[in-house]
Structure formats: C-alpha cells, structure tokens
BADOVO-879947 format. One record per residue (C-alpha): residue in three letters; residue number from 1; x negated, y negated, z negated. Coordinates in steps of 0.02 Angstrom, whole numbers, plus 32768, in hexadecimal, padded with zeros to 4 digits. Layout:
residues N
{rest->ala nr->NUM east->X north->Y up->Z}
...
***
This chain:
residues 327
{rest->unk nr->1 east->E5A8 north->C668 up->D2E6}
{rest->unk nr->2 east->E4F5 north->C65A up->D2E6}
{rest->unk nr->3 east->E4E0 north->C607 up->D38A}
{rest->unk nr->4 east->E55F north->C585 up->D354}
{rest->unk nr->5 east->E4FC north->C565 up->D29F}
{rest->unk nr->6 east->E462 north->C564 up->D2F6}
{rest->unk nr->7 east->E4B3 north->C4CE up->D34F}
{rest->unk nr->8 east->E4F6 north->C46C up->D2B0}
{rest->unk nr->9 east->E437 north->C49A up->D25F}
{rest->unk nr->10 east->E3D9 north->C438 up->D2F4}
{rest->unk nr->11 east->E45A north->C3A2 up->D2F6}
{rest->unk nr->12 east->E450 north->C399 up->D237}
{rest->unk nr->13 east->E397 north->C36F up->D24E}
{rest->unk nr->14 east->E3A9 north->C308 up->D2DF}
{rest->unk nr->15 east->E416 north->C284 up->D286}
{rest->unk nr->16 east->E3AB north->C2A1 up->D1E3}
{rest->unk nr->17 east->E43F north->C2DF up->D188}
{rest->unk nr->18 east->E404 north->C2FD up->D0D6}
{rest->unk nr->19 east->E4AE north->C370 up->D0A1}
{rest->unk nr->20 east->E4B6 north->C42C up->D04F}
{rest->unk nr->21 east->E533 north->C4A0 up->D0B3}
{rest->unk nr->22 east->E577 north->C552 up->D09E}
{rest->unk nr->23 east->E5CF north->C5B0 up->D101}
{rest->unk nr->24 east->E612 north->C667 up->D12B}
{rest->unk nr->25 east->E5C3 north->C6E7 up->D1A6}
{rest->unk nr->26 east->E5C6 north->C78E up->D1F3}
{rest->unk nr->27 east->E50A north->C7E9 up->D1C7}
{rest->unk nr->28 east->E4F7 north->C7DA up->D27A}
{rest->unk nr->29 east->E444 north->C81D up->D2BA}
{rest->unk nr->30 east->E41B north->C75E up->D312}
{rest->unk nr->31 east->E3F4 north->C708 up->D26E}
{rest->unk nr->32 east->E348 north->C725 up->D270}
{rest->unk nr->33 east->E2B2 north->C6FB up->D1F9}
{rest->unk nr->34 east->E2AF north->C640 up->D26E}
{rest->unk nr->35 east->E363 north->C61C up->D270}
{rest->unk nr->36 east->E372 north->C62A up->D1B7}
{rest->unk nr->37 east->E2CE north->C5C6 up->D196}
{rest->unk nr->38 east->E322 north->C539 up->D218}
{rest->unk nr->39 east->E3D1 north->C548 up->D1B2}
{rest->unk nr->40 east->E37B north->C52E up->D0F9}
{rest->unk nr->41 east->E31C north->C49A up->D15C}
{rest->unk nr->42 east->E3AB north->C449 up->D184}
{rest->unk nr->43 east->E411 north->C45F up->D0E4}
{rest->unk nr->44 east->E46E north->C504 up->D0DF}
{rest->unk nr->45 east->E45E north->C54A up->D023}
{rest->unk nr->46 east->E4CB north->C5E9 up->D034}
{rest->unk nr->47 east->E537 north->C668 up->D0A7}
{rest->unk nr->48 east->E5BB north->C6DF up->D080}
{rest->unk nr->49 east->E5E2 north->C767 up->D0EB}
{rest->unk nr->50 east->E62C north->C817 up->D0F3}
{rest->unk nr->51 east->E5D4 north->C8AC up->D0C9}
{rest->unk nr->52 east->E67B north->C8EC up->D0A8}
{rest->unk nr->53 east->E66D north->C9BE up->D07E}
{rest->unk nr->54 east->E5AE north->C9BC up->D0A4}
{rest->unk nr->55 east->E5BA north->CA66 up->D0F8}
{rest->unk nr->56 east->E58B north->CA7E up->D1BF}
{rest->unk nr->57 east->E61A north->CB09 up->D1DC}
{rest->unk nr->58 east->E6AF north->CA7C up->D172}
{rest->unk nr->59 east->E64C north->C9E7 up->D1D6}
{rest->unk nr->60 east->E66E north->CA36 up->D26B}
{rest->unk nr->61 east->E71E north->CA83 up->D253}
{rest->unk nr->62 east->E738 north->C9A6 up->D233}
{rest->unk nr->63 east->E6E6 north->C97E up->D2CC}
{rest->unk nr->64 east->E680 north->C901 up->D253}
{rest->unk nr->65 east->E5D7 north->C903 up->D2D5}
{rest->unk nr->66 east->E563 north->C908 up->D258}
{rest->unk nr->67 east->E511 north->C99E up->D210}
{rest->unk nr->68 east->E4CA north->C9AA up->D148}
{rest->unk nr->69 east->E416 north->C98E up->D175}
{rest->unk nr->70 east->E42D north->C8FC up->D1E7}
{rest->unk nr->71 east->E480 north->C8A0 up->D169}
{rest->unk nr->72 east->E3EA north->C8C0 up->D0FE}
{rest->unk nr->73 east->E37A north->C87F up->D173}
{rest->unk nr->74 east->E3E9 north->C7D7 up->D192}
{rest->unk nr->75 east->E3F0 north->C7BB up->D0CC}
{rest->unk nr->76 east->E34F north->C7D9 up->D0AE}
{rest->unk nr->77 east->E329 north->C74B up->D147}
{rest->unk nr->78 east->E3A8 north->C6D6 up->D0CD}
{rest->unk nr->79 east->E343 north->C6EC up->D040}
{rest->unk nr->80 east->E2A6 north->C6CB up->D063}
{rest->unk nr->81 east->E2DF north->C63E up->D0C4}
{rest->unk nr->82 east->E325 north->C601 up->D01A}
{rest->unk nr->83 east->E3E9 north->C611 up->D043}
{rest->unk nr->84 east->E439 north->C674 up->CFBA}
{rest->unk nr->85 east->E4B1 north->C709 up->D001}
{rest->unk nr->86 east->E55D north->C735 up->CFBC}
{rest->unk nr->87 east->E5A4 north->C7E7 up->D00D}
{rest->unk nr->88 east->E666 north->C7FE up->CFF9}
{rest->unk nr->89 east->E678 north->C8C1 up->CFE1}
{rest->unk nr->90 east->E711 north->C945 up->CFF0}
{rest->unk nr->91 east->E737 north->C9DB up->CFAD}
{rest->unk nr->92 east->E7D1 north->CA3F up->CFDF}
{rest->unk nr->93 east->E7C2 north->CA3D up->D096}
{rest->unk nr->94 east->E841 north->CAC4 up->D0E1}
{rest->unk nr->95 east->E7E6 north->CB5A up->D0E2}
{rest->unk nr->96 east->E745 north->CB2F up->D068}
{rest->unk nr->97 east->E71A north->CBCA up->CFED}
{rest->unk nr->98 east->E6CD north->CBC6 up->CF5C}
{rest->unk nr->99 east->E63A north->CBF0 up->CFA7}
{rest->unk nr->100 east->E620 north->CB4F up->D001}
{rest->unk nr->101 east->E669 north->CAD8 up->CF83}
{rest->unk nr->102 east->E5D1 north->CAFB up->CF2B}
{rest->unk nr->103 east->E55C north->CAFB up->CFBC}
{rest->unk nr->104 east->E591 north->CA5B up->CFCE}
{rest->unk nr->105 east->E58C north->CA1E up->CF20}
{rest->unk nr->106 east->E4CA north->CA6F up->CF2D}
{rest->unk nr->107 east->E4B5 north->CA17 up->CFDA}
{rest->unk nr->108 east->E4DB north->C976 up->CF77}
{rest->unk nr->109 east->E486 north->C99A up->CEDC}
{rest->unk nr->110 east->E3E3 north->C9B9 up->CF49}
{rest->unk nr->111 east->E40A north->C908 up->CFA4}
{rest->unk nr->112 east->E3EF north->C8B3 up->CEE1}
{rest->unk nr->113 east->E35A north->C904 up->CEBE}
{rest->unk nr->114 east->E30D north->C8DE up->CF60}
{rest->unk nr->115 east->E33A north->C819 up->CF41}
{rest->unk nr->116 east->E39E north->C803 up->CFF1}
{rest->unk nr->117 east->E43D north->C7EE up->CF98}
{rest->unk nr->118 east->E45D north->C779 up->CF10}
{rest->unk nr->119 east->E526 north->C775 up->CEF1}
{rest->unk nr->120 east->E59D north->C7F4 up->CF23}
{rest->unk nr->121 east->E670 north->C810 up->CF0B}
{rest->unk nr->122 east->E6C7 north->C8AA up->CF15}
{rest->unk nr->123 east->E76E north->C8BC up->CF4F}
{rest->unk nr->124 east->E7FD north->C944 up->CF63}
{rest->unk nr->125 east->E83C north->C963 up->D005}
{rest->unk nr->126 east->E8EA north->C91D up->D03F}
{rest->unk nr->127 east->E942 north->C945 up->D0C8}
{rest->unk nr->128 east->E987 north->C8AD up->D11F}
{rest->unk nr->129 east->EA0A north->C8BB up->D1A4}
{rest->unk nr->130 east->E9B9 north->C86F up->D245}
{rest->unk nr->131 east->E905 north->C8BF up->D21C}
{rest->unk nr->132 east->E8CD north->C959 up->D28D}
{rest->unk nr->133 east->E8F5 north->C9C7 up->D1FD}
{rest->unk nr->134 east->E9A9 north->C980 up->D1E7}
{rest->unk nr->135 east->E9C6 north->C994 up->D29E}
{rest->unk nr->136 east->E977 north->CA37 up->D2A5}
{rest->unk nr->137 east->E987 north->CA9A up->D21C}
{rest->unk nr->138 east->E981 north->CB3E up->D26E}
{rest->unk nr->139 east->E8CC north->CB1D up->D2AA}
{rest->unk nr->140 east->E88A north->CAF3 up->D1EC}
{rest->unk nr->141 east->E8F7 north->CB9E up->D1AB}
{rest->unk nr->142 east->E969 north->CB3E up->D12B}
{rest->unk nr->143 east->EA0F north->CB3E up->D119}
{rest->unk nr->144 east->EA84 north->CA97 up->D109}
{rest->unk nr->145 east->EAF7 north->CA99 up->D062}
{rest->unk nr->146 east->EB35 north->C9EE up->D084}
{rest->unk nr->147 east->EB4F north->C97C up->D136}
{rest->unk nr->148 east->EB4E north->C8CC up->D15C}
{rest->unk nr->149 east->EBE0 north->C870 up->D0F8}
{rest->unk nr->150 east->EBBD north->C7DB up->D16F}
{rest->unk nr->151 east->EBC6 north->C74D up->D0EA}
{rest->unk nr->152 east->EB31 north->C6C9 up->D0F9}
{rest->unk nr->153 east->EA95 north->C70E up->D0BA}
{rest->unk nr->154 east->EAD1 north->C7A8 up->D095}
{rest->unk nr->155 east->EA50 north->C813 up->D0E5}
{rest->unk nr->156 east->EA1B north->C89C up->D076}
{rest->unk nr->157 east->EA5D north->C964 up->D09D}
{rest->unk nr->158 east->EA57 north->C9EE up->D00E}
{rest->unk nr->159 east->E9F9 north->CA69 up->D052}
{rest->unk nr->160 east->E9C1 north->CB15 up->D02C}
{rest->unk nr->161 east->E902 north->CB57 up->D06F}
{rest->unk nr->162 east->E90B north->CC13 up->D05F}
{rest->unk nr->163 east->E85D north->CC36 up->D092}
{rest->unk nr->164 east->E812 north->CBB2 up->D01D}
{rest->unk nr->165 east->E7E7 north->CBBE up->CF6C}
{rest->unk nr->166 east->E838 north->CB84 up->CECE}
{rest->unk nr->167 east->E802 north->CAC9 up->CF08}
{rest->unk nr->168 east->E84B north->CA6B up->CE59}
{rest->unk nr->169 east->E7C4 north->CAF0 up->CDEF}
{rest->unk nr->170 east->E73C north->CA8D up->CE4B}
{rest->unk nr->171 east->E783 north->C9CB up->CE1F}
{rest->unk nr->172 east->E73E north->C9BA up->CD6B}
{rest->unk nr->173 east->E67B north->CA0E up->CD7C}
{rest->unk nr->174 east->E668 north->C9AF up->CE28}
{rest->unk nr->175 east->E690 north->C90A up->CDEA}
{rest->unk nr->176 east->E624 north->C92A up->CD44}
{rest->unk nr->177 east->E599 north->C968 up->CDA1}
{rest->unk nr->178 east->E590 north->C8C5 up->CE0E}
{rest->unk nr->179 east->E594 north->C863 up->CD66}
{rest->unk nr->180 east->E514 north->C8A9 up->CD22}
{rest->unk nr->181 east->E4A6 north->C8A0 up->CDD3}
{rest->unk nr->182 east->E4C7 north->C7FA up->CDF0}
{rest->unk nr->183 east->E482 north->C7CC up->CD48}
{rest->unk nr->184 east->E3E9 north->C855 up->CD74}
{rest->unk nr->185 east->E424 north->C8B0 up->CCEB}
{rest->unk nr->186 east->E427 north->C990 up->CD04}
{rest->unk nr->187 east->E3DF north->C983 up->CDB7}
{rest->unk nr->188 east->E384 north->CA26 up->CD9E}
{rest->unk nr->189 east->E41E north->CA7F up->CD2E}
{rest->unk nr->190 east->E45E north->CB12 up->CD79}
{rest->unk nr->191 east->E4FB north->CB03 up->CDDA}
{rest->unk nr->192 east->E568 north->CB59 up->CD61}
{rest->unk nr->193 east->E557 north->CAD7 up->CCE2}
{rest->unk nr->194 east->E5D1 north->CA5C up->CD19}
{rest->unk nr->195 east->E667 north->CAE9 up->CD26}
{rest->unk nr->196 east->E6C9 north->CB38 up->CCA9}
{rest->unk nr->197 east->E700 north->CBB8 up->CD09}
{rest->unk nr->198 east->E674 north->CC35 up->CD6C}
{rest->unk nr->199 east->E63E north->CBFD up->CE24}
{rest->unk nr->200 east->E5DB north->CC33 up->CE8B}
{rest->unk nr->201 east->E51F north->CC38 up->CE98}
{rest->unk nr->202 east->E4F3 north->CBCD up->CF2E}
{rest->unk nr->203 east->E4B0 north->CC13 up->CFBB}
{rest->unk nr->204 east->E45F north->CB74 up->CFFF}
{rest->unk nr->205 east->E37E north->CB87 up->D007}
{rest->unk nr->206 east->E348 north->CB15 up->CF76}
{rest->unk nr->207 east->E2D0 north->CABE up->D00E}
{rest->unk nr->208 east->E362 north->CA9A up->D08A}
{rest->unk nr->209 east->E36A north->C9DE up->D062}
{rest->unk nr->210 east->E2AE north->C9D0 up->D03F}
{rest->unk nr->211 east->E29A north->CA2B up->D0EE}
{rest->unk nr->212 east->E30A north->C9B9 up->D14F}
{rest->unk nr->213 east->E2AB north->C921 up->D104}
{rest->unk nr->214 east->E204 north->C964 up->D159}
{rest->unk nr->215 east->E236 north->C998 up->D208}
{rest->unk nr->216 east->E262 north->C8E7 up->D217}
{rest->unk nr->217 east->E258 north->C8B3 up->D2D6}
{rest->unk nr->218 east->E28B north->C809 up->D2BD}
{rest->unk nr->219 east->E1FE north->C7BA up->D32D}
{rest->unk nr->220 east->E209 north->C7F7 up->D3D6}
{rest->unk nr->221 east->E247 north->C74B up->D41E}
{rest->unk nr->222 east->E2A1 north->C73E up->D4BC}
{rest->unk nr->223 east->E262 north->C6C1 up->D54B}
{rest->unk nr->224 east->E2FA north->C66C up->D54D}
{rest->unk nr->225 east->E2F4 north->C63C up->D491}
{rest->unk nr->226 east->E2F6 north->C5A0 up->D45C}
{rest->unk nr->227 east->E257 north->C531 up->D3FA}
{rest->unk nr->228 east->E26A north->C4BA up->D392}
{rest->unk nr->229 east->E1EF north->C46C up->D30E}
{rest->unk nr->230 east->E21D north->C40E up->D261}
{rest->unk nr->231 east->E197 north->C3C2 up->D226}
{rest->unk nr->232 east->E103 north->C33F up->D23A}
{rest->unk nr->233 east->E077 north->C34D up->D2A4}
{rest->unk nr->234 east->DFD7 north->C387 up->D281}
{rest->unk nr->235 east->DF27 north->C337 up->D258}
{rest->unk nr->236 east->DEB8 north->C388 up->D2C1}
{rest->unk nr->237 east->DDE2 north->C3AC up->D2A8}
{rest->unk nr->238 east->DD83 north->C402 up->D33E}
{rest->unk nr->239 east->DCD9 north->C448 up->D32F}
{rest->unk nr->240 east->DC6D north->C4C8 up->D38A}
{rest->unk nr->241 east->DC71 north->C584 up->D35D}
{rest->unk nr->242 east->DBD6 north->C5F6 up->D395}
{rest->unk nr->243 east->DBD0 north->C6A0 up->D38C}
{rest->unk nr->244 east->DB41 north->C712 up->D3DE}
{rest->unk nr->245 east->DAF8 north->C698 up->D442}
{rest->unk nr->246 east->DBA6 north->C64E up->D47D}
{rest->unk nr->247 east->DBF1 north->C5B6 up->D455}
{rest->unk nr->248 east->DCBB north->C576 up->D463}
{rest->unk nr->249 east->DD14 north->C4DE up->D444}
{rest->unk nr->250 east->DD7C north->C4EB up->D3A8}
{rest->unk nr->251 east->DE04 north->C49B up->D345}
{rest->unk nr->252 east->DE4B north->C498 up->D292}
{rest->unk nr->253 east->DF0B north->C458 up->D294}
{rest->unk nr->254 east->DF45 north->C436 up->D1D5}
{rest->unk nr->255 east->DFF3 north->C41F up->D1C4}
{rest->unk nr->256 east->E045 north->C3C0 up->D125}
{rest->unk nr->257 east->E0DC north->C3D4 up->D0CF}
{rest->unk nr->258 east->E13B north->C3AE up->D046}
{rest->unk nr->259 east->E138 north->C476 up->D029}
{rest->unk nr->260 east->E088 north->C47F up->D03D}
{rest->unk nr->261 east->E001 north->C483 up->D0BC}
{rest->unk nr->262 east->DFD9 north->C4F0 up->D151}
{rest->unk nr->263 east->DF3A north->C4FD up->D1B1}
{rest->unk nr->264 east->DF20 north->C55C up->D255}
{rest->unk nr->265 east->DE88 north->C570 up->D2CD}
{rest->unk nr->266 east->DE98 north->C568 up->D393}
{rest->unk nr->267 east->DE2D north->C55F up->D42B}
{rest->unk nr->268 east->DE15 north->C495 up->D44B}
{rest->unk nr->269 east->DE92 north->C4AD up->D4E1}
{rest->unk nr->270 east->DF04 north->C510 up->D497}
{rest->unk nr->271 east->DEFA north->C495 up->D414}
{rest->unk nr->272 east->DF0D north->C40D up->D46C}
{rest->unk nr->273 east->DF9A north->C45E up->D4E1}
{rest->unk nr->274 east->E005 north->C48B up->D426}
{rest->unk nr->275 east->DFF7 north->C3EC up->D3D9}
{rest->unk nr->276 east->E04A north->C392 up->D48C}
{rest->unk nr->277 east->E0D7 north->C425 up->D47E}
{rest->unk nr->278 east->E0F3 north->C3F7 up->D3D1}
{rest->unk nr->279 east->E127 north->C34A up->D3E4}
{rest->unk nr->280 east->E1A9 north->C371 up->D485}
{rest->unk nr->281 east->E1FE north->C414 up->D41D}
{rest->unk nr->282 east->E21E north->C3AB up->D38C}
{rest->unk nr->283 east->E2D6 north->C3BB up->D344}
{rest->unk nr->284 east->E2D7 north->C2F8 up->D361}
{rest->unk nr->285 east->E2E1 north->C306 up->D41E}
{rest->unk nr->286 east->E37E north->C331 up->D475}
{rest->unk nr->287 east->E313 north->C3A3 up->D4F8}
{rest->unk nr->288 east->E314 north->C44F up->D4B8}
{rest->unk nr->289 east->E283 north->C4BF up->D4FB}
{rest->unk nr->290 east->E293 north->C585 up->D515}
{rest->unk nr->291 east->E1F5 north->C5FF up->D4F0}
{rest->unk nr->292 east->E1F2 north->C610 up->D5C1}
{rest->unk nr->293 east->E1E9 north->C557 up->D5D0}
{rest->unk nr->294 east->E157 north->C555 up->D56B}
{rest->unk nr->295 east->E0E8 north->C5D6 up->D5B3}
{rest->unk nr->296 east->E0F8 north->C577 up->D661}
{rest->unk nr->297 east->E0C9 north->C4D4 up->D5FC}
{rest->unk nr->298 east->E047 north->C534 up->D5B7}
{rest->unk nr->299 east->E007 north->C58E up->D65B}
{rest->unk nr->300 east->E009 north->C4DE up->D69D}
{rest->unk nr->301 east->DFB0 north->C480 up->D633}
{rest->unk nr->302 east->DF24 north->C4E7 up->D5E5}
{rest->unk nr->303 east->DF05 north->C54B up->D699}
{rest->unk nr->304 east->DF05 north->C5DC up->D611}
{rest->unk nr->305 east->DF84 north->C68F up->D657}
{rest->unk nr->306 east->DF71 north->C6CD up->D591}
{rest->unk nr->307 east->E000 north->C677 up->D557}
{rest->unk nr->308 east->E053 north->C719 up->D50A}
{rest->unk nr->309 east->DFAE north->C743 up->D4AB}
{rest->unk nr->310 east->DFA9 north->C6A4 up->D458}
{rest->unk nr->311 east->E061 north->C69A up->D425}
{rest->unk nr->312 east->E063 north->C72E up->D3D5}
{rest->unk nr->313 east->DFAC north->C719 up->D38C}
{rest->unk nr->314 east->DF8B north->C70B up->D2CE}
{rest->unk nr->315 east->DF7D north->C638 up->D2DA}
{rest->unk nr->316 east->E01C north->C62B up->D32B}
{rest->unk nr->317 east->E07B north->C6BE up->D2E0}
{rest->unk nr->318 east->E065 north->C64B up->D22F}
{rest->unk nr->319 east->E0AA north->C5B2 up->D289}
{rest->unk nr->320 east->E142 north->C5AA up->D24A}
{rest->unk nr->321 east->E10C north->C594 up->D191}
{rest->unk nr->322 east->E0EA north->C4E0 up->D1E5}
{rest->unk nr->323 east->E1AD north->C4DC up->D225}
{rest->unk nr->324 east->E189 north->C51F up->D2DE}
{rest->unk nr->325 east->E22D north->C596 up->D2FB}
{rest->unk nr->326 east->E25C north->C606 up->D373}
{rest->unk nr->327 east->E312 north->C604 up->D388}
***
C-alpha cells in the first residue's frame, strides 16, 4: 500500500539505510509525482503491479479500482522518479472479445511509446476455484467443465467463456509484440503484424495515453499531507531588488546536491521563514509536519496571510528538485 511504503521510504532515510528494494503494487492514484521521488530517495529501484486486461469495462467487471489512464499517470510518476515499472497483463478474461484484446494490446503498446512502462508480462486467464469468477461463474457468463477435485493445490476449473473470443489465437502475437516493445523494436507497426490470423482494427484514439499524461492533476495537495525534506540546507545571499521607485528585501537560496544544484529566489522573510521549516521537516526528525501545520507556522512567523500564494508560486512549486516532498 502506498501509505505503508511511504512509511518504510521515511524510516529508510532516517536510519541512513543505503539498500535497493522492489516491491509489488496496485497503480493506485496516491503515488504521486512526490511519493515516487521520496521512494527512489530512499532506495526503491522498481514496482510491479497489475494492469491486468488494460480495459475500463474488464477492470471494472474485476473490481480492480483502477482505470487505464490512472495507471498511466502513476507509471509515468515511477519513471521519472527513476523506478523502472513492470505491468503483469491478461488476456482471456471471461467475456473479453476480440475487440478489446486488442484495445488492450494498443492501450499497452501506447504505454511503450510514451516511456511510462518499461517491462511488461502477459498472461492467459485461469480460473481458480476460490476467485470471484470460480465462485460465481454465472455473473462472468462461463460455464464450468470441471469442479474442485479437492487435492492440495489443485485449484484450477476447465472452463468454457461463450461470449469471449477464441482467447488461445491471441497467445503467440501478444507475447511477440511485448518482445519486440520491450526491446523498442515495431512500436509504431500496425497492430496486425504480430498475428497470423486477422484481428481487429483497434478502436482505441491514437492520443488516449498521450492525453491522460497531460490532464495530469497530480499537485493539488491536501492540508493534511505530510512534508518532509531530504536533503542539505541551503547557502543563502540577500540583496535589495528595486523596481519603479520601490525597493524589497531579497534572497537567493542555492541548494547542492550530488544530482546537481538548485537555486530559488524569496522575499528575505519568506526566506528566512523556509530555511527554519527546512531544518524541523527533515526526514531525520521523528516529528512529521502536515501542509496545515505549516501555513499556521508560516502565518505565525512571517505575520504574512499569503501562505497559499507562495506555496503554490513558481520558487516553491520547483522545490522539490531540492528534495522538499509533499506526501
């Protein structure tokens, strides 16, 4: 769960942990741009999760909670955080036609090209005993051949799915597809080129992916978010900036890292106000401050009510290139 990584990210820095970790998700919606930036800080390399058919009306028939475009969004937080995705994938869902086996193969395809998924696995569906389906078969339309022989282990039921297509035509081009898109090879090849057999055309727009990307609304923080910064603090230069006859106390804040270095400029109170902040949010302490928390520090301190403008102002909106996260 995110909440719970989130967790295991800030104690990993706390101790000063140097390790590399991996682990499996669900796409869920709350690993934002910050959460994956704090994850890569603290040593997280890669996550595997289920994209599974990669079709809203099959994503919601499994009750998954996810939707195609979210999960674009959350992988495409991964990778520019640096932490390489790996989607497991599944074809043969009880009632998936033809039709949306290859939406979702171009759902996926459009996922490479855009860069927000780096490995992928496709595998055929099997109905397991306890599983919704298995239970239930009359809801998903398919018919049992086989029951429950009740020996250890022995889980999986022959089943027929009237309403679905010819799922084993599908096996070969998906997996050779993948191949070839996980080596960047035929990203732009028609559809049709992987199968032996005719499918058909998708019916997906070419833009959905590159659409999802952009309506991105990752950074509308709540006030009961948590902040936490990573890294040093900064050296700090004031001077006086005039402008038509009017004259304000100014500072420059450069920030260092081994990544690089990041410079912001601030009113000298503000300034002053961020650089205090930045030394009691630091992952080292075992007081965690929320956004609220901070706007009454802020309030407080500077005698300033604008503390909303200058959060989400340019300076501050670049912060956390310096390690400040909102999580």
């Amino acid at each position: 769960p995110p909440a719970l990584m989130r967790s295991l990210a800030i104690e990993i820095l706390r101790r000063k942990l140097v390790v590399s970790w991996w682990t499996n998700v669900r796409f869920e919606k709350s690993f934002t741009r910050d959460l994956c930036l704090l994850l890569k800080a603290s040593g997280c390399i890669a996550v595997s999760g289920g994209l599974e058919v990669a079709s809203d009306r099959l994503l919601e028939l499994i009750q998954k909670g996810i939707t195609v475009a979210q999960v674009a969004r959350v992988n495409k937080h991964f990778t520019q955080a640096g932490i390489m995705v790996h989607a497991y994938l599944m074809y043969g869902f009880p009632t998936q036609t033809a039709q949306e086996t290859i939406d979702s193969l171009e759902m996926v395809r459009q996922m490479f090209k855009a860069g927000v998924l780096q490995s992928a696995y496709w595998h055929q569906f099997a109905m397991t005993a306890h599983s919704p389906v298995g239970m239930n078969p009359e809801k998903y339309k398919v018919v049992k051949e086989t029951e429950l022989v009740g020996t250890f282990a022995n889980n999986d039921i022959v089943h027929e799915d009237p309403t679905g297509a010819d799922h084993e035509s599908f096996s070969y081009g998906l997996k050779k597809s993948l191949f070839n898109y996980m080596h960047n090879l035929g990203i732009d090849e028609s559809l049709q080129k992987w199968f032996e057999n005719k499918v058909p055309k998708t019916k997906v727009d070419p833009a959905f992916i590159e659409n999802a990307l952009m309506s991105d609304d990752d950074l509308h923080f709540k006030p009961t978010a948590k902040v936490l910064y990573t890294g040093k603090q900064p050296s700090v230069e004031y001077f006086t900036q005039s402008k038509k006859g009017m004259s304000r106390e100014m500072a420059t804040l450069q920030f260092t890292s081994k990544s690089g270095s990041h410079q912001i400029q601030l009113l000298k109170q503000q300034a002053d106000w961020l650089i205090a902040t930045l030394g009691k949010i630091h992952v080292s302490n075992l007081k965690v401050f929320t956004l609220k928390e901070l706007m009454a520090d802020y309030e407080a301190v500077t005698g300033m009510d604008d503390f909303e403008l200058f959060w989400d102002n340019k300076p501050m909106n670049t912060m956390w290139k310096a390690g400040l996260y909102v999580v």
